[in-house]
C-alpha positions as a LaTeX table, in Angstrom:
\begin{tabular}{lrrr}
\hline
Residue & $x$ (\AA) & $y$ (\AA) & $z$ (\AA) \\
\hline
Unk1 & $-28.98$ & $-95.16$ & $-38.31$ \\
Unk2 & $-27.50$ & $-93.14$ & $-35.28$ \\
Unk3 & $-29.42$ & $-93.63$ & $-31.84$ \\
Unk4 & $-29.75$ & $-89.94$ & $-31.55$ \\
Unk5 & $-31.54$ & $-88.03$ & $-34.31$ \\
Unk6 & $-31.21$ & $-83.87$ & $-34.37$ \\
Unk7 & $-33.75$ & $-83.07$ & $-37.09$ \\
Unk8 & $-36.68$ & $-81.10$ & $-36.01$ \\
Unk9 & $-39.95$ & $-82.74$ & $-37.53$ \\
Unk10 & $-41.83$ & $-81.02$ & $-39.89$ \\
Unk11 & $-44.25$ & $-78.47$ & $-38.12$ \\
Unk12 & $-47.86$ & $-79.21$ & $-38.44$ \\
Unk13 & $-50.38$ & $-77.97$ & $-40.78$ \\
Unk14 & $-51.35$ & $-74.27$ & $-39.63$ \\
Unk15 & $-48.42$ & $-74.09$ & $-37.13$ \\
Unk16 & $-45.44$ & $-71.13$ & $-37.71$ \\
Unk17 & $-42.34$ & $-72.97$ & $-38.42$ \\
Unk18 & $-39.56$ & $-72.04$ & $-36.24$ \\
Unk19 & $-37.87$ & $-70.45$ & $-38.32$ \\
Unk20 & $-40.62$ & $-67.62$ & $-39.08$ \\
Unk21 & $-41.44$ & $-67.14$ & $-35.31$ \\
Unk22 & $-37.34$ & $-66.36$ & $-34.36$ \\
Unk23 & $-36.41$ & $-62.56$ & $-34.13$ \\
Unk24 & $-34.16$ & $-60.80$ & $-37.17$ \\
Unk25 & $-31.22$ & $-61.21$ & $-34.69$ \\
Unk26 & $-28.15$ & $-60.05$ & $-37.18$ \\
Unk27 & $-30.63$ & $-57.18$ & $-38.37$ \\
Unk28 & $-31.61$ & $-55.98$ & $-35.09$ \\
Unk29 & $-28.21$ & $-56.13$ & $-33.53$ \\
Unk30 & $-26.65$ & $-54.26$ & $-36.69$ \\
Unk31 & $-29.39$ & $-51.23$ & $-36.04$ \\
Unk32 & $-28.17$ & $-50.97$ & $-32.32$ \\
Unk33 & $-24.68$ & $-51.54$ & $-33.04$ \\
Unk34 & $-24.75$ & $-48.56$ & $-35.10$ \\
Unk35 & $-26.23$ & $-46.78$ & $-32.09$ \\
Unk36 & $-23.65$ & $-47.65$ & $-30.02$ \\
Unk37 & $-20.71$ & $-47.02$ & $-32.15$ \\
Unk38 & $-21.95$ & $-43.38$ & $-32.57$ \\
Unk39 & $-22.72$ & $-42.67$ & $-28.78$ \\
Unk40 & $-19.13$ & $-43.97$ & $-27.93$ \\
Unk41 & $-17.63$ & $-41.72$ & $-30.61$ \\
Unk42 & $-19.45$ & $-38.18$ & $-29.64$ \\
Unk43 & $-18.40$ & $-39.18$ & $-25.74$ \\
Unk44 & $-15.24$ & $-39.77$ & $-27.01$ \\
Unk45 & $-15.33$ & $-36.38$ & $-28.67$ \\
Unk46 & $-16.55$ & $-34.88$ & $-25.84$ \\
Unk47 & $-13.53$ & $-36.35$ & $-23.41$ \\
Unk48 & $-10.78$ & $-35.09$ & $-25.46$ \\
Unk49 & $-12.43$ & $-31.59$ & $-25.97$ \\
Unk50 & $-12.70$ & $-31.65$ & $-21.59$ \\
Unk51 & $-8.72$ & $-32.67$ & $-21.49$ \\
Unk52 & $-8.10$ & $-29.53$ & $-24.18$ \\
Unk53 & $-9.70$ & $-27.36$ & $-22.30$ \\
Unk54 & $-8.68$ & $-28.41$ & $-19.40$ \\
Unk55 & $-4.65$ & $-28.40$ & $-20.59$ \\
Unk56 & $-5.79$ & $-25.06$ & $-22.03$ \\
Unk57 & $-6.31$ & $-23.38$ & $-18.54$ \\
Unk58 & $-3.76$ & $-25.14$ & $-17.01$ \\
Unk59 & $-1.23$ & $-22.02$ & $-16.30$ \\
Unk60 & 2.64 & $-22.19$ & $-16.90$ \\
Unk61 & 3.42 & $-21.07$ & $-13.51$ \\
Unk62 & 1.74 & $-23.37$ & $-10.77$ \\
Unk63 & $-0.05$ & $-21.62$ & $-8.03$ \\
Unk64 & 2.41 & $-20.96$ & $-4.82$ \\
Unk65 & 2.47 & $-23.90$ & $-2.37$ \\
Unk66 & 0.33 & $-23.32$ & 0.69 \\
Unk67 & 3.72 & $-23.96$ & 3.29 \\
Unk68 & 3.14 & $-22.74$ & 6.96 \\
Unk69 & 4.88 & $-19.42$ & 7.49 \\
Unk70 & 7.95 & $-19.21$ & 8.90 \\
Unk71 & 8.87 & $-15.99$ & 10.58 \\
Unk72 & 12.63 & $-15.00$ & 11.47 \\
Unk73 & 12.24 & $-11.23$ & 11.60 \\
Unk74 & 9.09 & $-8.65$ & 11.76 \\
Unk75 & 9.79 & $-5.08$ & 10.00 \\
Unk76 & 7.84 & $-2.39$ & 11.26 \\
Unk77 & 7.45 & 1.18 & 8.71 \\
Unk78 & 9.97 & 3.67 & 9.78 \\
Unk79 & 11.59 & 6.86 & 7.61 \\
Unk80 & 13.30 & 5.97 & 4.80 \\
Unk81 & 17.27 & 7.16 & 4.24 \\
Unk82 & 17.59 & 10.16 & 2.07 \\
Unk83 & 19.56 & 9.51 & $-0.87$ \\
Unk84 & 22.84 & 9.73 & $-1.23$ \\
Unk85 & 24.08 & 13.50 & $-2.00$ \\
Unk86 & 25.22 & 13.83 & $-6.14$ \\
Unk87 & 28.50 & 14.89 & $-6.31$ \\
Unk88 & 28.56 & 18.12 & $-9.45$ \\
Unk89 & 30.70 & 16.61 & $-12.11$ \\
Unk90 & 33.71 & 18.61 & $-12.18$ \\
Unk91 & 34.43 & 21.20 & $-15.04$ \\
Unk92 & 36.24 & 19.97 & $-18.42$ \\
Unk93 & 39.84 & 21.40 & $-18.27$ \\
Unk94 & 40.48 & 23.92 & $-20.73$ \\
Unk95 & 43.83 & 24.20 & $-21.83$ \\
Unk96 & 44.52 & 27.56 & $-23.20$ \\
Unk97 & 47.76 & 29.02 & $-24.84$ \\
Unk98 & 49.59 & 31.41 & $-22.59$ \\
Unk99 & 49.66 & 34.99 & $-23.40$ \\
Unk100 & 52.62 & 36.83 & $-25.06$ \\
Unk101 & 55.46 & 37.75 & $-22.67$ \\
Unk102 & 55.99 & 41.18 & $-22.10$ \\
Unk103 & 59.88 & 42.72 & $-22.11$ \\
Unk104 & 60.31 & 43.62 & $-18.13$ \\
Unk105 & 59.57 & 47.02 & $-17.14$ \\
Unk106 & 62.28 & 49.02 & $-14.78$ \\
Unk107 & 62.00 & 48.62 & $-10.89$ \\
Unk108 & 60.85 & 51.09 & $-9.11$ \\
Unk109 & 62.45 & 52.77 & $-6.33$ \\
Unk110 & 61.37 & 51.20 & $-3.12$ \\
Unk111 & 59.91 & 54.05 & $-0.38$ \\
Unk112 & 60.67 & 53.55 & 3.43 \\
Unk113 & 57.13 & 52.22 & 4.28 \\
Unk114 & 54.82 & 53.56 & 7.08 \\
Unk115 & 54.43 & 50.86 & 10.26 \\
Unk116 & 51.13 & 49.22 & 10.25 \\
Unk117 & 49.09 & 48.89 & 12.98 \\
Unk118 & 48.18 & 45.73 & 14.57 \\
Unk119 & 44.20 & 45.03 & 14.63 \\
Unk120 & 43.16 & 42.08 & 16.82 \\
Unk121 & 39.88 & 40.01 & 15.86 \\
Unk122 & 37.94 & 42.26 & 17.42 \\
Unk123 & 38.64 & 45.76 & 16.13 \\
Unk124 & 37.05 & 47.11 & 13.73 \\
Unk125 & 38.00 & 47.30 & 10.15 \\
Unk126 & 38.06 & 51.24 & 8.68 \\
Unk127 & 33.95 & 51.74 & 7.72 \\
Unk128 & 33.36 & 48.50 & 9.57 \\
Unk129 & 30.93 & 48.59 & 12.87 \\
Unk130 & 32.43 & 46.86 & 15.92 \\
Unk131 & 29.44 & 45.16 & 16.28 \\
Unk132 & 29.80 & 43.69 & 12.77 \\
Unk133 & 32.89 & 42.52 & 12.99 \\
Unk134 & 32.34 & 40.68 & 16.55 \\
Unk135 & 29.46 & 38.74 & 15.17 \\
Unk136 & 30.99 & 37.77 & 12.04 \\
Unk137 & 33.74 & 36.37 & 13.63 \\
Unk138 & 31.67 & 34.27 & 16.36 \\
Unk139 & 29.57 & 33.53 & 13.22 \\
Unk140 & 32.78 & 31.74 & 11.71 \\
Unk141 & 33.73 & 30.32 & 14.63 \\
Unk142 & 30.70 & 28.73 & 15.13 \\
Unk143 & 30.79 & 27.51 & 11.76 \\
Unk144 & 34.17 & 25.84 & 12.02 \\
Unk145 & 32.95 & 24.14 & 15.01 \\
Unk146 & 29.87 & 22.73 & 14.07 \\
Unk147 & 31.23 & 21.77 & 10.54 \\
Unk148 & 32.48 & 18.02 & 11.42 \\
Unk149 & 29.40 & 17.62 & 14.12 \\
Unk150 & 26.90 & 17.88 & 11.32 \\
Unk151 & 29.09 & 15.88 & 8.74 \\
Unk152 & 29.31 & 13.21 & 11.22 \\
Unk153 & 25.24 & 13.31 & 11.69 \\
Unk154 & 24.21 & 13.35 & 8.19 \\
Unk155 & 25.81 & 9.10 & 8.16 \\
Unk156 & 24.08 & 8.79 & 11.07 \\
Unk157 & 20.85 & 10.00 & 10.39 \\
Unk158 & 21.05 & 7.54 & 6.81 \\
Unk159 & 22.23 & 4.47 & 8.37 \\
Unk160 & 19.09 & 4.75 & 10.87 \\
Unk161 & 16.42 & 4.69 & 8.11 \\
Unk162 & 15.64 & 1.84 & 5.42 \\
Unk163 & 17.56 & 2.46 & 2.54 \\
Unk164 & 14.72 & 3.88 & $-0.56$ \\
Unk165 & 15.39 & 3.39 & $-4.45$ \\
Unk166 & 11.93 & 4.57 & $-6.17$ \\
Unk167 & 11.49 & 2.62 & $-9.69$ \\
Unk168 & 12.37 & 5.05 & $-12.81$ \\
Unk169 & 9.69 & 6.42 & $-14.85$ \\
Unk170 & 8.26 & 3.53 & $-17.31$ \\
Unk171 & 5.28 & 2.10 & $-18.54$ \\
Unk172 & 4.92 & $-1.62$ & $-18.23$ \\
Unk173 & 3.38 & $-4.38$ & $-19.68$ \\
Unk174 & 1.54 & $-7.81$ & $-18.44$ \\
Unk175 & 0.31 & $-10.23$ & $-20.06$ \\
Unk176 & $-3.05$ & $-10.72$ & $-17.96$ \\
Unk177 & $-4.84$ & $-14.40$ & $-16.88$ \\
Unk178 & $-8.28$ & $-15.48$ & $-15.43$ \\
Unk179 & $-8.55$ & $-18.62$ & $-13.97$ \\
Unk180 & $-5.28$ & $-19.72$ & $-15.92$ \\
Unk181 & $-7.10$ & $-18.52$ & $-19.29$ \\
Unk182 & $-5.33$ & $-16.23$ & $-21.81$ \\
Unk183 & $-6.71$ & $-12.48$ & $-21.59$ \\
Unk184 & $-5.66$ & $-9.52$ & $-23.22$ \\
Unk185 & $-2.43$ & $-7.40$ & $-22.16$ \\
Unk186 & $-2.75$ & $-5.22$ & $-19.22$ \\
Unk187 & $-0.51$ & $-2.35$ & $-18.61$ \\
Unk188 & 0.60 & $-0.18$ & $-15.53$ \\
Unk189 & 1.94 & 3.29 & $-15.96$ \\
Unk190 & 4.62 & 4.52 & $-13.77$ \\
Unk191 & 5.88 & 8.14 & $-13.25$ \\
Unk192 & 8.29 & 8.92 & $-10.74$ \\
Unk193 & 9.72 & 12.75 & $-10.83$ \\
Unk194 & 11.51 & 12.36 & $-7.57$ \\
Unk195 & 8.55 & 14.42 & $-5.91$ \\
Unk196 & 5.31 & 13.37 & $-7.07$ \\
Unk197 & 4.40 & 9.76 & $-8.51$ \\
Unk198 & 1.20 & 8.39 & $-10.54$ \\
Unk199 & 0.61 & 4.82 & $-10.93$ \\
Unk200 & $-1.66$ & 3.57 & $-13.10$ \\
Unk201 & $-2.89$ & $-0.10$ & $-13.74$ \\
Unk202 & $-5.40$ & $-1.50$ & $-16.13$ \\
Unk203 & $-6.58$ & $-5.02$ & $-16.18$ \\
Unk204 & $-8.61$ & $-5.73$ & $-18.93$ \\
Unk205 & $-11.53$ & $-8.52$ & $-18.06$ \\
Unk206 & $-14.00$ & $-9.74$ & $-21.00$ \\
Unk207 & $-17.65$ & $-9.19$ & $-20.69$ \\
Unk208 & $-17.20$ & $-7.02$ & $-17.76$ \\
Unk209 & $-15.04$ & $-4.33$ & $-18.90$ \\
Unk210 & $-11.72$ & $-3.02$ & $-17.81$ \\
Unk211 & $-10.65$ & $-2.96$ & $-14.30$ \\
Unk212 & $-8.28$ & 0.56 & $-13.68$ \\
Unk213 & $-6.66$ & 1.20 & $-10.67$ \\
Unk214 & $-5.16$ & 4.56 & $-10.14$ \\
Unk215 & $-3.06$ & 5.87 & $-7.37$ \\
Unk216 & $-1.18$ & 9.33 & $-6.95$ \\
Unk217 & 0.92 & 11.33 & $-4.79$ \\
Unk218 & 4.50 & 12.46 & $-3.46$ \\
Unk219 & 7.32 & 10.66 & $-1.63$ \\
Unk220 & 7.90 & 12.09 & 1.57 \\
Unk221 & 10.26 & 10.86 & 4.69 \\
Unk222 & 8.39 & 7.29 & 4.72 \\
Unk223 & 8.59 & 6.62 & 0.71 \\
Unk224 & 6.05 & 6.67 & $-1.40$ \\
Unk225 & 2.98 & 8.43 & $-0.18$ \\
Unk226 & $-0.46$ & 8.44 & $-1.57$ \\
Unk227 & $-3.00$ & 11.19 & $-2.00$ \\
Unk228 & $-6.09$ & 9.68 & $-3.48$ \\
Unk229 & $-6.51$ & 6.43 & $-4.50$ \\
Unk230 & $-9.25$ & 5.31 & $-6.97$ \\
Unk231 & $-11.01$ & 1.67 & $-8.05$ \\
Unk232 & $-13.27$ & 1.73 & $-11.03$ \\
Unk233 & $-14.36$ & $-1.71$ & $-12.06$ \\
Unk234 & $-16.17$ & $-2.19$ & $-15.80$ \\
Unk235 & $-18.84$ & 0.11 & $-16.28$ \\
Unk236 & $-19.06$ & 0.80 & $-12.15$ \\
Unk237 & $-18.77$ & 4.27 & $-10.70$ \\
Unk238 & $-15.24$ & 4.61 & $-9.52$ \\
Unk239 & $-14.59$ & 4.45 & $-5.36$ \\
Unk240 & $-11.98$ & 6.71 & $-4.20$ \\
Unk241 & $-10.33$ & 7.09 & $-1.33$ \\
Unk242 & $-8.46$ & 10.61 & 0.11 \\
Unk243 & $-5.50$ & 10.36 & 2.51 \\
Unk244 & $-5.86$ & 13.76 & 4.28 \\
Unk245 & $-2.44$ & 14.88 & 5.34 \\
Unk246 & $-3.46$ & 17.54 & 7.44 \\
Unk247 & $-6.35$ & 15.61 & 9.52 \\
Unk248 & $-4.03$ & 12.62 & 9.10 \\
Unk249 & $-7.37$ & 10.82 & 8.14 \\
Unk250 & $-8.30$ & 8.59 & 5.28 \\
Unk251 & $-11.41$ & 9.50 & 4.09 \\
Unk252 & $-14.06$ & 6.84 & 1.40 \\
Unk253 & $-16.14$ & 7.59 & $-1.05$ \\
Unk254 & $-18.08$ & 4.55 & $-0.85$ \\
Unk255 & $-18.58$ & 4.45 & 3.05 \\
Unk256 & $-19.06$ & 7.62 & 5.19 \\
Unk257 & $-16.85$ & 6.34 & 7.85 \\
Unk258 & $-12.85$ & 7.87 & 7.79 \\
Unk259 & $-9.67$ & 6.15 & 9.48 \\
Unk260 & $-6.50$ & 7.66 & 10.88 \\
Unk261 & $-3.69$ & 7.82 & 8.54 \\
Unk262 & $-1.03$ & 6.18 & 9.74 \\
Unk263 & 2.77 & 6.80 & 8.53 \\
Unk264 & 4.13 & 5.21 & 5.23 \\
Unk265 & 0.36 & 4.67 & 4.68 \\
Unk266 & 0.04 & 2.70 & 0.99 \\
Unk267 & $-2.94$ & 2.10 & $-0.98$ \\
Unk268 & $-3.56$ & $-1.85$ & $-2.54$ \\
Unk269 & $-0.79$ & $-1.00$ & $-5.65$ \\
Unk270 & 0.85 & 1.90 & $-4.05$ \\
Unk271 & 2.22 & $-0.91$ & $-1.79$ \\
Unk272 & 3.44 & $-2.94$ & $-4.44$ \\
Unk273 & 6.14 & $-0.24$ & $-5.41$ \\
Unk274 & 6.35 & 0.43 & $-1.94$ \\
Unk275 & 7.99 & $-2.89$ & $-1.46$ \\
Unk276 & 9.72 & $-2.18$ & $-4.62$ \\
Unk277 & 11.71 & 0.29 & $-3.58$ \\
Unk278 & 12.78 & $-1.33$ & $-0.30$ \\
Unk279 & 14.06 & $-4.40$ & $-1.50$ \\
Unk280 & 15.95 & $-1.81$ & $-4.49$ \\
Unk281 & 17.49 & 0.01 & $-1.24$ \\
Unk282 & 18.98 & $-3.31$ & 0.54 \\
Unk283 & 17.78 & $-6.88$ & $-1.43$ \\
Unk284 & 20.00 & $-8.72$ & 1.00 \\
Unk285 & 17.36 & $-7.57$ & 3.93 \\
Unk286 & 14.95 & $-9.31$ & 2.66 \\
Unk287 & 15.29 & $-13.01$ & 2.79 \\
Unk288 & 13.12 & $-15.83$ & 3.55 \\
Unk289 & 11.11 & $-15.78$ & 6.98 \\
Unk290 & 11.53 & $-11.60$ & 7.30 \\
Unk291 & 8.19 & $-10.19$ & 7.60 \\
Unk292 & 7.68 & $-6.71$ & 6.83 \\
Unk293 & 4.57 & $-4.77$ & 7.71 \\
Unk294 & 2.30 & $-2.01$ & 5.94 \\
Unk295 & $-0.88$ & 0.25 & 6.70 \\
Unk296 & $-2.75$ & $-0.73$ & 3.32 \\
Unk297 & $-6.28$ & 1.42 & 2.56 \\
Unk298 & $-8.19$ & $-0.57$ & 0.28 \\
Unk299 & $-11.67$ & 1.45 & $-1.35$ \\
Unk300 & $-13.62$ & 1.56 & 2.32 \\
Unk301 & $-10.82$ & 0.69 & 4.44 \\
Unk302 & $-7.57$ & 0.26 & 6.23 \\
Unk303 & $-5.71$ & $-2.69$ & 7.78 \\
Unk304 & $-2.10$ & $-3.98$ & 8.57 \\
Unk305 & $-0.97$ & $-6.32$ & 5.69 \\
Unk306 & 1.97 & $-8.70$ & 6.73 \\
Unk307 & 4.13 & $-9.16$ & 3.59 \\
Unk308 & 6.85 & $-12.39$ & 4.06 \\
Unk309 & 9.33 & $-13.32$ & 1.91 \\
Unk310 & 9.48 & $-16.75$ & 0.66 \\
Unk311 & 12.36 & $-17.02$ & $-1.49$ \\
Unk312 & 13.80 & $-16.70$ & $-4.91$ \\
Unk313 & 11.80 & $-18.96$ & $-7.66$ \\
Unk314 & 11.87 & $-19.29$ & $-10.96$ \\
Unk315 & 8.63 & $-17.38$ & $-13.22$ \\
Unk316 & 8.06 & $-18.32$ & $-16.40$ \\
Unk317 & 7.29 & $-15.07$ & $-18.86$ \\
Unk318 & 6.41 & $-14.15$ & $-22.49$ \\
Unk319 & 10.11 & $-13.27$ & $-22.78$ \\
Unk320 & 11.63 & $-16.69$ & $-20.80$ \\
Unk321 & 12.43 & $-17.83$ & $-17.43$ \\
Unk322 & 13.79 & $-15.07$ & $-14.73$ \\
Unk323 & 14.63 & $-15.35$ & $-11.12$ \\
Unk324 & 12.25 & $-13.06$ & $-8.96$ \\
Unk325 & 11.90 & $-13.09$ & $-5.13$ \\
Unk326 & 8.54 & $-14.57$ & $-3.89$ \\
Unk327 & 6.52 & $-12.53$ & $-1.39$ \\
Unk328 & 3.19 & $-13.56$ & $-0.02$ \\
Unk329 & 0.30 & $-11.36$ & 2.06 \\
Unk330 & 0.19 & $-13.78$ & 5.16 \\
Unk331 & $-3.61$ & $-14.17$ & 6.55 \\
Unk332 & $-4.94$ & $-10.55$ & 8.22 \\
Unk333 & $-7.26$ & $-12.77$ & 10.23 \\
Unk334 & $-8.69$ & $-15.87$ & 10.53 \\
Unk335 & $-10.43$ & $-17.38$ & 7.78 \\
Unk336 & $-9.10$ & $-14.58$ & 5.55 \\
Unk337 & $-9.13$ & $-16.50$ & 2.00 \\
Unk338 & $-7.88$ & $-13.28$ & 0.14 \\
Unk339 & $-4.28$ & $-14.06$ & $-1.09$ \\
Unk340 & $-1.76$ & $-11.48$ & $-2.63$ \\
Unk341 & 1.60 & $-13.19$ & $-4.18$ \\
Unk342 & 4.15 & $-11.06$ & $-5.63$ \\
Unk343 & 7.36 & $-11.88$ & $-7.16$ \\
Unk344 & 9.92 & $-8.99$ & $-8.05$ \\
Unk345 & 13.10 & $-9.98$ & $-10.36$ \\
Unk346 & 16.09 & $-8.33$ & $-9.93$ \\
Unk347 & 17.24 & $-8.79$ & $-13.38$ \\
Unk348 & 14.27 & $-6.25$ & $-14.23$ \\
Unk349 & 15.51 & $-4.00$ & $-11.91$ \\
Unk350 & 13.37 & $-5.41$ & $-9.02$ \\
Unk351 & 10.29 & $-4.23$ & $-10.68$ \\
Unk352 & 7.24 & $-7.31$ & $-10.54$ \\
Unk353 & 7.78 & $-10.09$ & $-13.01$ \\
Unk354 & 4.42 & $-11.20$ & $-11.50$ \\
Unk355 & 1.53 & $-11.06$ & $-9.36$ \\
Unk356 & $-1.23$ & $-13.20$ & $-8.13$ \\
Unk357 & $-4.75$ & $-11.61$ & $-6.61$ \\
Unk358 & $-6.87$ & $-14.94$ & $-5.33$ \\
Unk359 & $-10.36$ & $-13.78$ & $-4.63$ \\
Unk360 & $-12.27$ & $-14.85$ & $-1.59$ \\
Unk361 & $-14.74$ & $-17.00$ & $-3.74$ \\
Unk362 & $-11.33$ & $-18.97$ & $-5.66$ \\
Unk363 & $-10.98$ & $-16.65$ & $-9.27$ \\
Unk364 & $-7.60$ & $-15.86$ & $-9.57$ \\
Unk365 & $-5.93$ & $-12.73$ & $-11.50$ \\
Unk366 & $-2.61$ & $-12.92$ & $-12.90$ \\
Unk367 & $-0.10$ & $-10.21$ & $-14.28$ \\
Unk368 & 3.09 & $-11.79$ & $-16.05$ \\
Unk369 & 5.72 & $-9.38$ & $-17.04$ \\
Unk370 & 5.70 & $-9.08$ & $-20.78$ \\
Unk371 & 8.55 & $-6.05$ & $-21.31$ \\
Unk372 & 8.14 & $-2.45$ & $-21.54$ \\
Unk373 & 5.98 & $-0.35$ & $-23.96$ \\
Unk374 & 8.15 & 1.17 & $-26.44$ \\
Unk375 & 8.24 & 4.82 & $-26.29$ \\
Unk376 & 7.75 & 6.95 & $-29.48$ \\
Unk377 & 10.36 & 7.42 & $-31.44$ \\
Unk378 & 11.65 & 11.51 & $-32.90$ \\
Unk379 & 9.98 & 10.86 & $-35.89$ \\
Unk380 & 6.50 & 9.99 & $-34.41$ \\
Unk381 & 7.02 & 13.03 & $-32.64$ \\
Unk382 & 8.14 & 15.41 & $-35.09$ \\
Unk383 & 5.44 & 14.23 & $-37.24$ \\
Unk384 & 3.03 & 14.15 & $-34.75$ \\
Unk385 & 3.74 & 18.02 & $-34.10$ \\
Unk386 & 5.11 & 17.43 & $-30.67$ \\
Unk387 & 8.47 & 18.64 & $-29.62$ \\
Unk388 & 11.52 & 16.44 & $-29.52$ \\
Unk389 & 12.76 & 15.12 & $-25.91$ \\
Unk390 & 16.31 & 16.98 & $-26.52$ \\
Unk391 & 14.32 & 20.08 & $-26.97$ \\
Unk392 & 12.15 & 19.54 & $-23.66$ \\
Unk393 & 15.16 & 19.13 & $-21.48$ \\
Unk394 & 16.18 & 22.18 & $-20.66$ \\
Unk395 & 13.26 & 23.43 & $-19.77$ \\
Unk396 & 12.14 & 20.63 & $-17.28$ \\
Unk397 & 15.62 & 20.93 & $-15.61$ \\
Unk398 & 14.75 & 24.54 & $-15.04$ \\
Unk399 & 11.22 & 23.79 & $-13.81$ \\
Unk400 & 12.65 & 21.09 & $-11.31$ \\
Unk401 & 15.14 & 23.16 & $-9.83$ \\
Unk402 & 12.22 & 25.83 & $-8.59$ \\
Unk403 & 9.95 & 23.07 & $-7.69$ \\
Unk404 & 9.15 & 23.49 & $-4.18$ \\
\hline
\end{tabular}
């Protein structure tokens, strides 16, 4: 018999055995295991839905790097060059067959002739006033002599300004982002008829309605020049704003208060073809550090925006990666957590293959370029009773050569 003994004597009569007083442990445990199991699997659900969403918003073009700026050169507005003159193509040669030869009549019999008398410049021609004939020829003298003096000052006068390409007439689509989330396609209309533009652009924002922006004017010595600018944000009365030429005051609807107008004055997308058209004119201006400066009105007023160009980077579109030139609104003031980021690709003819609008309180708006709206085709047109483009061109070549 061992020395040790391990069984458990018998319980006494009326006493629970141990066996009836110990808990259900595998039942119990089973009931919360169950529990458990199904609490990790709904977290787990909810985890990988977070990472979806979050990979979801996560845009294919990173925001800009915050770098300090680095300025080399400051541009200040100043008149733009005129363009250069269109030479008139020069008329097709016609090649004609020559006329029949006629058998040679008889010479005549040549008559001692009279002597003529010598005029100088400033006698008068028979039924010709002296006074006529004086002026005329200090007219033409004149004339001769001023001829190379304003051919030399027409160069002159176009290398002093900023060389000015305005876009061509298009309408443009974007595809449009919130916070890095997928929205619907915005568009901006663009017409350009070497006199007068129109810009239209609408960003379209769910829940809220579309945002349309609308600026229009002329192009005058300092480029593109605004007349009334308008904001109209969902279902919000539109806020416009009135550059007076003649007062030389811009004038809000939203705030009573007007500011001067200030040459090459833009409005907050006026600007961006503004900028457009510069870096058409001369690209090779603009590179990193130079600074270039512009009298912006927003929808109740007017500041200086400092535009710097950061470089050429590479933005990821609908249609593939393009090269565009990065340029970034530096701070107006201290504190100023507005940012503007712009980035124009040449291979698109310099027009924007995207922008970037951060909001003071962090939501960002995003346009990526997303090609050009098609434009109806004859057979639209023709069915849609509206006359053929070859059949409108006459006409508008007439009306633009009265234009004023």
């Amino acid at each position: 018999m061992p020395l040790f003994s391990f069984h458990r004597p018998p319980a006494a009569p009326g006493e629970p055995s141990v066996a009836d007083s110990a808990p259900n442990g595998p039942r119990r445990w089973g009931r919360w295991g169950r529990w458990v199991g199904a609490a990790l699997i709904v977290a787990a659900l909810h985890w990988s839905a977070m990472r979806w969403i979050e990979h979801a918003k996560q845009p294919a073009n990173q925001p800009p790097e915050q770098k300090p700026p680095v300025q080399v050169e400051l541009l200040t507005p100043k008149p733009v060059a005129p363009p250069a003159p269109v030479k008139p193509a020069a008329p097709a040669h016609v090649v004609r067959p020559a006329p029949p030869k006629a058998a040679p009549a008889p010479a005549p019999v040549p008559k001692p002739a009279a002597p003529e008398p010598v005029l100088s410049a400033a006698t008068p021609q028979p039924g010709e006033p002296a006074a006529a004939s004086g002026v005329a020829a200090s007219g033409a003298g004149a004339a001769s002599a001023s001829a190379p003096t304003a051919a030399a000052a027409a160069p002159a006068a176009a290398a002093s300004g900023d060389k000015f390409s305005v876009p061509p007439t298009g309408d443009l689509r974007y595809d449009t982002l919130v916070n890095g989330v997928m929205n619907q396609t915005g568009t901006i209309h663009w017409t350009n008829d070497g006199q007068h533009y129109e810009m239209v652009v609408s960003i379209p924002l769910p829940f809220v309605g579309p945002y349309v922006y609308s600026s229009e004017g002329h192009i005058d010595a300092f480029g593109i020049a605004p007349e009334q600018y308008s904001e109209k944000r969902g279902r919000r009365a539109a806020d416009v704003a009135v550059f007076n030429r003649e007062t030389k005051q811009i004038v809000y609807t939203r705030t009573p208060n007007s500011q001067p107008l200030a040459d090459g004055a833009q409005d907050r997308f006026s600007v961006v073809m503004q900028l457009t058209s510069l870096v058409r004119g001369a690209p090779d201006v603009y590179k990193p550090g130079v600074t270039r400066q512009f009298s912006v009105a927003d929808n109740d007023s007017s500041e200086i925006w400092p535009m710097e160009t950061v470089g050429d980077e590479t933005v990821q579109t609908r249609d593939g990666f393009v090269t565009a030139r990065h340029f970034t609104r530096l701070p107006r003031r201290e504190g100023d957590r507005r940012k503007l980021d712009i980035w124009l690709a040449p291979s698109l003819g310099w027009l924007p293959a995207r922008i970037l609008q951060t909001e003071p309180n962090g939501m960002q708006v995003e346009m990526l370029w997303a090609g050009k709206l098609q434009a109806p085709s004859a057979a639209q047109n023709n069915a849609a009773g509206t006359p053929d483009a070859s059949e409108e061109t006459a006409p508008a070549a007439d009306d633009a050569s009265v234009r004023p």
